[in-house]
VMD Tcl script that draws the C-alpha trace (Angstrom):
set ca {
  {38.95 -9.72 -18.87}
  {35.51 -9.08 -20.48}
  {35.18 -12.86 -20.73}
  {36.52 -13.96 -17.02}
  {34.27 -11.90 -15.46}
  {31.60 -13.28 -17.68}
  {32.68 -16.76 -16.52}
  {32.40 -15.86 -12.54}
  {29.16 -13.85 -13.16}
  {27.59 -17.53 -14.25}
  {29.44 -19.77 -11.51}
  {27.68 -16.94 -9.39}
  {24.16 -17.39 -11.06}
  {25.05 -21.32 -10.78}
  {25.75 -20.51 -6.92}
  {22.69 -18.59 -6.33}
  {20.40 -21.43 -7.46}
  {21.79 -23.97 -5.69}
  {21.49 -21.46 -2.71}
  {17.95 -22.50 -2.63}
  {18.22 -26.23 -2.66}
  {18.53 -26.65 1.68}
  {15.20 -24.83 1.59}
  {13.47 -26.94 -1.54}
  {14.88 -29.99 0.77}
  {13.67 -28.61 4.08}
  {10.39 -28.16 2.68}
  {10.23 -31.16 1.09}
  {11.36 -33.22 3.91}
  {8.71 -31.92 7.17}
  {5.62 -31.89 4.63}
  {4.93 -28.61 5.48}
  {5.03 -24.90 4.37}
  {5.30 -23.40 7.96}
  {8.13 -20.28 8.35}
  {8.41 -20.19 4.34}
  {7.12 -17.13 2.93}
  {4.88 -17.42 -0.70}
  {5.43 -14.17 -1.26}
  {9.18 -13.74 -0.81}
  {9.59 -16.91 -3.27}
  {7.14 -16.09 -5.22}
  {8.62 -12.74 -5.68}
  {12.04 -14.42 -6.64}
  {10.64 -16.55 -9.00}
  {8.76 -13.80 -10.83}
  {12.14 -11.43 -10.95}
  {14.20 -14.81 -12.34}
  {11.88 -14.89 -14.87}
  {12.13 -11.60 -15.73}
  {15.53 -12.28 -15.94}
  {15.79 -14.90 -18.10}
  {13.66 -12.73 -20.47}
  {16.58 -10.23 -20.37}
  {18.83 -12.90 -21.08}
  {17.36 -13.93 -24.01}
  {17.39 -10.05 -25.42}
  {20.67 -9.87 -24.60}
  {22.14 -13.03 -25.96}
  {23.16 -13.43 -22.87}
  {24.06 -17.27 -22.08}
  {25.33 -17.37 -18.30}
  {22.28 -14.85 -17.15}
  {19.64 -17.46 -19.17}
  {21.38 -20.36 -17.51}
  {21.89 -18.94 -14.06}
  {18.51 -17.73 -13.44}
  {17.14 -21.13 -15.41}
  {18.33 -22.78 -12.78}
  {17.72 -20.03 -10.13}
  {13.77 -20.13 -11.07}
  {13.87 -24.45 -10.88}
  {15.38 -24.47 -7.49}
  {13.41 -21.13 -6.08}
  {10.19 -22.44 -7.86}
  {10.70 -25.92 -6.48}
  {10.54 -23.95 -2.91}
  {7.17 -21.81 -4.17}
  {5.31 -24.59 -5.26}
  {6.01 -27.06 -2.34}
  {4.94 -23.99 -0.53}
  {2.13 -23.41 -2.01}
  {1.22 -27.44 -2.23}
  {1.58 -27.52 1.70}
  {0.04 -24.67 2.54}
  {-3.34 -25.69 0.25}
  {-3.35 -28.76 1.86}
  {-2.93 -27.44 5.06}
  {-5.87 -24.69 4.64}
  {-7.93 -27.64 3.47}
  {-7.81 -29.72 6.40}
  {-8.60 -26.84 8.70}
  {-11.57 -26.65 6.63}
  {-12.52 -29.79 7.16}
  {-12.28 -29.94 10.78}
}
mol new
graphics top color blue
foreach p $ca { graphics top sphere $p radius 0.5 }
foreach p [lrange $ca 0 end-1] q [lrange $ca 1 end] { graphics top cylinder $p $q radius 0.2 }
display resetview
């Protein structure tokens, strides 16, 4: 049982990454980091590192995995975010 519920707690890890993917996309897509907030994502990325650092303590292989690829697909969303919004701030600067 132990080991099942091990097993669904990664496919859920697996699921919560790829959660973020539409958004990485949407960003991506319109070139621009209007609506996103840098501190929600931000926030999510530091917490999946955090734990992936647990993981690691607790040789745990689904939670290192799962919020691996949590933190890629969030992250991809924080620093498109961050990308647009610089470049965005730096052409109002211009003007």
């Amino acid at each position: 049982m132990k080991q099942i519920v091990a097993v669904i707690f990664g496919l859920g890890l697996l699921c919560n990454a790829l959660l973020f993917v539409p958004q990485a996309f949407a960003v991506w897509r319109k070139k621009t980091d209007e609506g996103i907030s840098v501190f929600t994502f931000g926030g999510f990325s530091v917490l999946q590192a955090i734990g992936i650092i647990h993981g690691f303590y607790q040789q745990d292989f689904s939670l290192i995995l799962g919020m691996a690829a949590s933190l890629l697909s969030c992250g991809t969303v924080t620093f498109l975010t961050l990308f647009y919004r610089m470049r965005r701030l730096r052409g109002v600067a211009r003007q």
